[in-house]
DRENPA-3360 file (N, C-alpha, C; in nm, 2 decimals, always signed):
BEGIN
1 = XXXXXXXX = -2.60/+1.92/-0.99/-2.51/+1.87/-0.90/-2.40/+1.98/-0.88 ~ -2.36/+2.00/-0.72/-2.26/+2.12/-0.74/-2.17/+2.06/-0.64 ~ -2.02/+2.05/-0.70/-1.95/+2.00/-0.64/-1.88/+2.12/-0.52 ~ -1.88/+2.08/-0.42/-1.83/+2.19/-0.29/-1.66/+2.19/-0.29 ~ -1.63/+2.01/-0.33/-1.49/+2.01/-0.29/-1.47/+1.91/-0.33 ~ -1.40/+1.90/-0.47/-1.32/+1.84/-0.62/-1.24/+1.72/-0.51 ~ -1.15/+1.80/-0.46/-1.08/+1.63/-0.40/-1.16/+1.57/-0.31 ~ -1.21/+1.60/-0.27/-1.34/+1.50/-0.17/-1.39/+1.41/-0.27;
9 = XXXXXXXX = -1.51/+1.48/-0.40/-1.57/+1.40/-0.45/-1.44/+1.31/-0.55 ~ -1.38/+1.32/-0.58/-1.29/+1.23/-0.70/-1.19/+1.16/-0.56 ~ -1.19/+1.19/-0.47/-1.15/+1.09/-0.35/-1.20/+0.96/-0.34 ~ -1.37/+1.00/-0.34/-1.48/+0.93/-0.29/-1.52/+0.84/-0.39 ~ -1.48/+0.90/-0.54/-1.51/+0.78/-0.67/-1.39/+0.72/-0.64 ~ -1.25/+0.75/-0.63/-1.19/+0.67/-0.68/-1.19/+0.54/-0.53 ~ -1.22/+0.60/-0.43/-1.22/+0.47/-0.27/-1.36/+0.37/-0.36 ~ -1.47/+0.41/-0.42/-1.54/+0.33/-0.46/-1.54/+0.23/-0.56;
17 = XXXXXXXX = -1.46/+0.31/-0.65/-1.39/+0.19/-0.80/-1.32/+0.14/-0.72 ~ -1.22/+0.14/-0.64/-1.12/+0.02/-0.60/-1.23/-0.04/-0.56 ~ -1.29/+0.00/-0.45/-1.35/-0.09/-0.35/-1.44/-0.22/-0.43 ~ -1.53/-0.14/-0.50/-1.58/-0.19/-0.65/-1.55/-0.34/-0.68 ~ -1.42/-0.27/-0.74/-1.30/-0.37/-0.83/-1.28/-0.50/-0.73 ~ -1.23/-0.45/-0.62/-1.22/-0.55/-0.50/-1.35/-0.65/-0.45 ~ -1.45/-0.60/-0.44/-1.59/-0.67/-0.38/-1.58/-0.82/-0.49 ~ -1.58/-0.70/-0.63/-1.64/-0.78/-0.77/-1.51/-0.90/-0.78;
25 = XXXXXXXX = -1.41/-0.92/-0.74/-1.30/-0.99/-0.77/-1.29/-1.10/-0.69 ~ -1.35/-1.02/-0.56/-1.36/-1.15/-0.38/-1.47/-1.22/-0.45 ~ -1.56/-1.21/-0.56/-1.69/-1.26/-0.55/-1.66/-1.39/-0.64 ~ -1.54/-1.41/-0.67/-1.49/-1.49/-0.79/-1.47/-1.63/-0.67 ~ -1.46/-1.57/-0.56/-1.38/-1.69/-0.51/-1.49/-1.75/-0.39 ~ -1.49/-1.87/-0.32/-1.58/-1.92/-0.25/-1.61/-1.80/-0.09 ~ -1.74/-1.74/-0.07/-1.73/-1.65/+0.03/-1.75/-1.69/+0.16 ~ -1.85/-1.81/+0.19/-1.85/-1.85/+0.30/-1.96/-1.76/+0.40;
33 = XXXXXXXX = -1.95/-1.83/+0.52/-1.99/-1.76/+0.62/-1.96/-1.67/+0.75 ~ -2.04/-1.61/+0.80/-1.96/-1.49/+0.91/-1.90/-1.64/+1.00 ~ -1.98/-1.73/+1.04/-1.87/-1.77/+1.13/-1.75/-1.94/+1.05 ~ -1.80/-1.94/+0.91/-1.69/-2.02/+0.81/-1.67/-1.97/+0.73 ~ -1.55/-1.86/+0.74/-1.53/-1.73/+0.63/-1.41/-1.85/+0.52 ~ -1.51/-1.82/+0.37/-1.41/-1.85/+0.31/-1.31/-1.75/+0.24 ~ -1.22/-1.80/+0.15/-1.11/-1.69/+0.09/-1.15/-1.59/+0.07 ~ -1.33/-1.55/-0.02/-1.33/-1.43/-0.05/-1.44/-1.36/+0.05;
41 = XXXXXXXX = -1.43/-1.40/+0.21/-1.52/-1.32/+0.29/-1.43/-1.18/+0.29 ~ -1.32/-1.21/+0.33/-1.23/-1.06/+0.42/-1.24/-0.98/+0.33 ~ -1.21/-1.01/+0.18/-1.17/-0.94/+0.06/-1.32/-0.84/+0.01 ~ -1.43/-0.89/-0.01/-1.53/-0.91/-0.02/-1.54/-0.76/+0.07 ~ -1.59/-0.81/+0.26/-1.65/-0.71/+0.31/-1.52/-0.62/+0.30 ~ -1.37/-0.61/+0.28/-1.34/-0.49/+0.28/-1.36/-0.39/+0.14 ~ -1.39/-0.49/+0.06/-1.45/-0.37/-0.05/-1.57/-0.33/-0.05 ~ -1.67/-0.40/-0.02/-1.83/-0.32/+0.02/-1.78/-0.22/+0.11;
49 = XXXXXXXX = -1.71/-0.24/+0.19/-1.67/-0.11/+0.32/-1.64/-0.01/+0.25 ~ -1.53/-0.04/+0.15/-1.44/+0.07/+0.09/-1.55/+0.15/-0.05 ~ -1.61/+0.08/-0.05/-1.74/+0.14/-0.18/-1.82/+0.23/-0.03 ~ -1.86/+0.24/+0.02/-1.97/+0.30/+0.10/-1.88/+0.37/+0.18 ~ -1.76/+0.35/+0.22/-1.70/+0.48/+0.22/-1.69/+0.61/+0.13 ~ -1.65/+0.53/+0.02/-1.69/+0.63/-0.11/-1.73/+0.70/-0.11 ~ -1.88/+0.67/-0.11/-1.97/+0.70/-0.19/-2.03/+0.79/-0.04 ~ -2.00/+0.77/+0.09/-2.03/+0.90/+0.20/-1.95/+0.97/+0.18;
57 = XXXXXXXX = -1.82/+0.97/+0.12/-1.73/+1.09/+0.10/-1.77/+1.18/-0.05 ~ -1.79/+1.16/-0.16/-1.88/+1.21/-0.23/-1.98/+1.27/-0.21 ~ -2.07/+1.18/-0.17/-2.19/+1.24/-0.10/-2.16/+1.41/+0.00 ~ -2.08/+1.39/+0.06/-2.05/+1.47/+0.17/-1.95/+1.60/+0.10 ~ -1.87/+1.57/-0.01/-1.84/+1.68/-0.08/-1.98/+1.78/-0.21 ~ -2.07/+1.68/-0.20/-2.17/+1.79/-0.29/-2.30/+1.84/-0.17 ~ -2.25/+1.85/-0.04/-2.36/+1.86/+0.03/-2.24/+2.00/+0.15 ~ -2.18/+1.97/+0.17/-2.11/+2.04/+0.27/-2.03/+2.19/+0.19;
65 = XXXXXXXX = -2.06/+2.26/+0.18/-2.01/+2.41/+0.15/-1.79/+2.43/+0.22 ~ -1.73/+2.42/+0.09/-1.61/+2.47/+0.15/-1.55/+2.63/+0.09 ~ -1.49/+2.69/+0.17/-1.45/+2.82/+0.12/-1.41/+2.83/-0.04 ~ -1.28/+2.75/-0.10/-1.28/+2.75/-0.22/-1.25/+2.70/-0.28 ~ -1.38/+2.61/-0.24/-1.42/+2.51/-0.33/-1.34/+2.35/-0.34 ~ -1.24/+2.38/-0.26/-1.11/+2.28/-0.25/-1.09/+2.19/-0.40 ~ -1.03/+2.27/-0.46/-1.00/+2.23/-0.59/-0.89/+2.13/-0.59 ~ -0.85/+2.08/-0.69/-0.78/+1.94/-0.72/-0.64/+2.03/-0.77;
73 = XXXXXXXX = -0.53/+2.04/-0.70/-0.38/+2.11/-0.69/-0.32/+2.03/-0.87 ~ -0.19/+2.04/-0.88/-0.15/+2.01/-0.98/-0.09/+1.86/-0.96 ~ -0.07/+1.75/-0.99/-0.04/+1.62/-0.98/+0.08/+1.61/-0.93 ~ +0.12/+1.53/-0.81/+0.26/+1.52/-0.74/+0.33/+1.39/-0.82 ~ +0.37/+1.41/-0.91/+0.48/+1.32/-0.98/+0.58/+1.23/-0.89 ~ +0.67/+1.34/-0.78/+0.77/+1.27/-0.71/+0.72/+1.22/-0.67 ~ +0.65/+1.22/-0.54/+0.60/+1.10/-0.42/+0.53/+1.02/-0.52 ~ +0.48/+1.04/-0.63/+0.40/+0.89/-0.72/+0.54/+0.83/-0.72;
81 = XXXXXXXX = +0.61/+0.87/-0.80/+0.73/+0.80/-0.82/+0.87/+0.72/-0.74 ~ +0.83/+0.80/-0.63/+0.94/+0.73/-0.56/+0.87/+0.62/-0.45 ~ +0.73/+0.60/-0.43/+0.69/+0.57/-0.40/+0.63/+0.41/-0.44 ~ +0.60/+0.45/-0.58/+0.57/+0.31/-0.67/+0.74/+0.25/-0.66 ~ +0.80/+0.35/-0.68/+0.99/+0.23/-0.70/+1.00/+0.21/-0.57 ~ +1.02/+0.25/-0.46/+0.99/+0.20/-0.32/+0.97/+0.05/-0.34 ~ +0.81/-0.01/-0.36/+0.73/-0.10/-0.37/+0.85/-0.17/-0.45 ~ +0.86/-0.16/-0.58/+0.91/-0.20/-0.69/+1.04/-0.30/-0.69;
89 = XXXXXXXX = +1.12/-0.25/-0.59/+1.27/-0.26/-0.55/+1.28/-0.38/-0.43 ~ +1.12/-0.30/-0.36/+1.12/-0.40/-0.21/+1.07/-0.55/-0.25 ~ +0.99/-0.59/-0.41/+0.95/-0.67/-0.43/+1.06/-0.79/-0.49 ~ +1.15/-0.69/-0.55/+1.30/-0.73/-0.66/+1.36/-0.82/-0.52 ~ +1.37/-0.72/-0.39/+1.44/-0.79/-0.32/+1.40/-0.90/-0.23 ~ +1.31/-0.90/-0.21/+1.22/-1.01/-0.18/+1.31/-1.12/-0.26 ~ +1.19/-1.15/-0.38/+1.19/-1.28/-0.48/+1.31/-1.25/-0.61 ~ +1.37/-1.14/-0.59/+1.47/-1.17/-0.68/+1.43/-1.12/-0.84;
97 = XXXXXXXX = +1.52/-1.13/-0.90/+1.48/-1.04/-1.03/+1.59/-1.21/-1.16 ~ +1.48/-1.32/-1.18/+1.58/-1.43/-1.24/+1.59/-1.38/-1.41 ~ +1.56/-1.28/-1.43/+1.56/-1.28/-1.57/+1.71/-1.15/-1.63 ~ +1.71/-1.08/-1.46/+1.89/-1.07/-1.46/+1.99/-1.09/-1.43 ~ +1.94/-1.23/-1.34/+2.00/-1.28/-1.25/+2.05/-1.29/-1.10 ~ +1.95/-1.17/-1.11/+2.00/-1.09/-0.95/+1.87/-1.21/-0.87 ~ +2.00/-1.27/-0.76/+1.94/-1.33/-0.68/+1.83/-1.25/-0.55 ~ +1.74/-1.32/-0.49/+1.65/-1.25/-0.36/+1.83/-1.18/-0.28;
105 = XXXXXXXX = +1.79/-1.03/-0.23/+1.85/-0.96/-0.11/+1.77/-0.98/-0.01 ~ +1.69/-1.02/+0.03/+1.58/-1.07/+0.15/+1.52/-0.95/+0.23 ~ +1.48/-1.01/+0.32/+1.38/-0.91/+0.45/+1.46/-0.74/+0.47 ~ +1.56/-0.79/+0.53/+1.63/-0.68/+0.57/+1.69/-0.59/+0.51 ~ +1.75/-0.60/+0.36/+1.77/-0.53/+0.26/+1.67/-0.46/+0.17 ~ +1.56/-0.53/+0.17/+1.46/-0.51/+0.12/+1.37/-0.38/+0.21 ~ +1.35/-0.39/+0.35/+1.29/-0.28/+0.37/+1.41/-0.15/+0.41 ~ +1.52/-0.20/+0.42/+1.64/-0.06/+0.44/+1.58/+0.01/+0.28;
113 = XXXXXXXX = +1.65/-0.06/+0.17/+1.58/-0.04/+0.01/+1.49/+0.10/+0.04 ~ +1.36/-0.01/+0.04/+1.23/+0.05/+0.06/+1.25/+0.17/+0.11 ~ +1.23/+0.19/+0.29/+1.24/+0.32/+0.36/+1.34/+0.43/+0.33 ~ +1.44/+0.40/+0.26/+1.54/+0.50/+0.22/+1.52/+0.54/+0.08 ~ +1.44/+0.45/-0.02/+1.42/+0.52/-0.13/+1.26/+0.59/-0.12 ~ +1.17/+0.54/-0.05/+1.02/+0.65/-0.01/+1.05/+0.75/+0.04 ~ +1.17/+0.78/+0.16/+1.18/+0.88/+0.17/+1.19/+0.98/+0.10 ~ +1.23/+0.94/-0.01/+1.24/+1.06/-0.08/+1.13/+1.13/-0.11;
121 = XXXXXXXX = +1.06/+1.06/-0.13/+0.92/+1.18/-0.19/+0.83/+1.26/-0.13 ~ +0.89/+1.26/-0.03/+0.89/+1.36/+0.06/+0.98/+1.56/+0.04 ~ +0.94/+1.62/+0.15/+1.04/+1.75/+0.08/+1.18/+1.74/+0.16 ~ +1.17/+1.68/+0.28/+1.30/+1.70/+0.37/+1.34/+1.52/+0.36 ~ +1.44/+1.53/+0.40/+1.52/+1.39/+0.36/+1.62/+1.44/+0.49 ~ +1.63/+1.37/+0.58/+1.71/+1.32/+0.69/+1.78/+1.20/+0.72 ~ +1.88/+1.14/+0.62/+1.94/+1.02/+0.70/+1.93/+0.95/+0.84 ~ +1.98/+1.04/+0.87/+1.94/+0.95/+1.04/+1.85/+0.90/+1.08;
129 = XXXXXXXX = +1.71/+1.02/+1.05/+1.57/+0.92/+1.09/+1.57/+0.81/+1.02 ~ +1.59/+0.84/+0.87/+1.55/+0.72/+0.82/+1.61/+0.59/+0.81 ~ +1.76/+0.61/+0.89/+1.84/+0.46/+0.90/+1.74/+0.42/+1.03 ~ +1.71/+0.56/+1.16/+1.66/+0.46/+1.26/+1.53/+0.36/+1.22 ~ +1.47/+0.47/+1.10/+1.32/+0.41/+1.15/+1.37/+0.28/+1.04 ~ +1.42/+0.26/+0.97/+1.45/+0.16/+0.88/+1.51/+0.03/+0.97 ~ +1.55/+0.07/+1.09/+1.59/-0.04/+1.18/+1.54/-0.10/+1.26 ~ +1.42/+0.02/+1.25/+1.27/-0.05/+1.38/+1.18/-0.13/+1.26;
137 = XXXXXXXX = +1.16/-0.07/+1.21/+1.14/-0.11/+1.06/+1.15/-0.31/+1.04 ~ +1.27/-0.32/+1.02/+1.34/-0.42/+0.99/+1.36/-0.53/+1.11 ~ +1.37/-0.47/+1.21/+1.33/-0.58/+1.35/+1.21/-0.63/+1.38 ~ +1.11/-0.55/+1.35/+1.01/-0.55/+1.38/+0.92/-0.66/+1.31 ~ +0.97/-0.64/+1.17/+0.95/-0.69/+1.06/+1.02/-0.88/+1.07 ~ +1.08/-0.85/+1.10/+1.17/-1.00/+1.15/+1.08/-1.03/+1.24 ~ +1.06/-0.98/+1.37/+0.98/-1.10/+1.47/+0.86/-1.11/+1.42 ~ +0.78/-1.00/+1.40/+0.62/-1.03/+1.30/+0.61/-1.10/+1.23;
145 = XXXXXXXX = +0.71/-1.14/+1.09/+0.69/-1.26/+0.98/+0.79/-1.36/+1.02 ~ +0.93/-1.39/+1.07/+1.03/-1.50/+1.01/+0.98/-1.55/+1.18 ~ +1.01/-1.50/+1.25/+0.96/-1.54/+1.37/+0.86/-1.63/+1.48 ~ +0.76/-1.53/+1.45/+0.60/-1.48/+1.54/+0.54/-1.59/+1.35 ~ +0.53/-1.49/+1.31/+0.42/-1.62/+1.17/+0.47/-1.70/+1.11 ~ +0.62/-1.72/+1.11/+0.76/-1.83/+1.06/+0.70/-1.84/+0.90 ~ +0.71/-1.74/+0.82/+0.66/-1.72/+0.70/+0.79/-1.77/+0.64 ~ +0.76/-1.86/+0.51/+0.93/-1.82/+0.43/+0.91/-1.79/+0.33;
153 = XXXXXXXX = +1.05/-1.69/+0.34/+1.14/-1.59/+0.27/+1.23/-1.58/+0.34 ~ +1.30/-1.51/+0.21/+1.48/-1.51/+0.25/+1.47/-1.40/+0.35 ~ +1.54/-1.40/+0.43/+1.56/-1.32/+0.53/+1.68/-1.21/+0.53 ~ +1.83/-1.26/+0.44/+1.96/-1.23/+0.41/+1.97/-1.19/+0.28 ~ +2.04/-1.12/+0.17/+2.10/-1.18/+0.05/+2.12/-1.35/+0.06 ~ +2.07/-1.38/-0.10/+2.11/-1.48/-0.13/+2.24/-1.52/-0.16 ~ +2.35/-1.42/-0.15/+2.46/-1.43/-0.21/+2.56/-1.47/-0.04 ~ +2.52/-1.47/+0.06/+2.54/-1.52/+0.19/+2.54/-1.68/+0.20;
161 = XX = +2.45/-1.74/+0.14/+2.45/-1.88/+0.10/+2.46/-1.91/+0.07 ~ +2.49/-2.12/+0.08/+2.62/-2.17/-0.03/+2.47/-2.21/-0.10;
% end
């Protein structure tokens, strides 16, 4: 077996273990039919999808010839990291953190949070874009869930209400 191109094939295992992980997990739950999908239809076919993606993208790195070899670079630490705390922060502010007390900051705090701390993991960092896009962001975000699918969650800080 001769690998052509290292991040292709370790691309293609790792889209297959999730997808994997995912199929095997949807199969826990009742699947249903194409036209009476239960909980674990959607879950289900997006992991068989995401395995057979995989496993074409693998496939396609021990078959396809690249100049050199396209090797696997050295591990990007920042964007892992500011990226996972991103998520991390955006979830704190959601539901709140009761074990220090810090009540839900809601919708709109939450993805300002978010888009201004991901940015970072990036090499350039621009304020401005990222207050605008954090504002389309955050509107957008309002009429799609509190609005348009009247989901609840806090929308404000909790510390706004009696």
């Amino acid at each position: 077996m001769i690998l052509h191109s290292q991040k292709d094939f370790y691309s293609g295992l790792m889209f297959s273990v999730v997808g994997g992980s995912f199929a095997m997990g949807a199969s826990g739950y009742q699947i249903g039919t194409g036209a009476r999908m239960g909980p674990g239809y959607f879950p289900l076919i997006l992991g068989l999808m995401l395995t057979v993606l995989g496993c074409a993208i693998a496939a396609k790195s021990m078959l396809t010839p690249t100049p050199d070899g396209d090797k696997i670079g050295k591990f990007a630490w920042k964007p892992l990291f500011f990226i996972i705390a991103a998520n991390l922060v955006f979830g704190a502010c959601i539901g709140g953190l009761p074990i220090i007390g810090l009540k839900p900051l809601g919708l709109i705090v939450g993805i300002y949070l978010l888009t201004y701390i991901a940015s970072h993991a990036g090499e350039e960092h621009n304020f401005k874009e990222v207050a605008v896009l954090a504002t389309i962001l955050a509107a957008l975000s309002f009429v799609a869930f509190i609005l348009l699918l009247k989901l609840q969650f806090p929308v404000w800080p909790a510390y706004f209400t009696a």
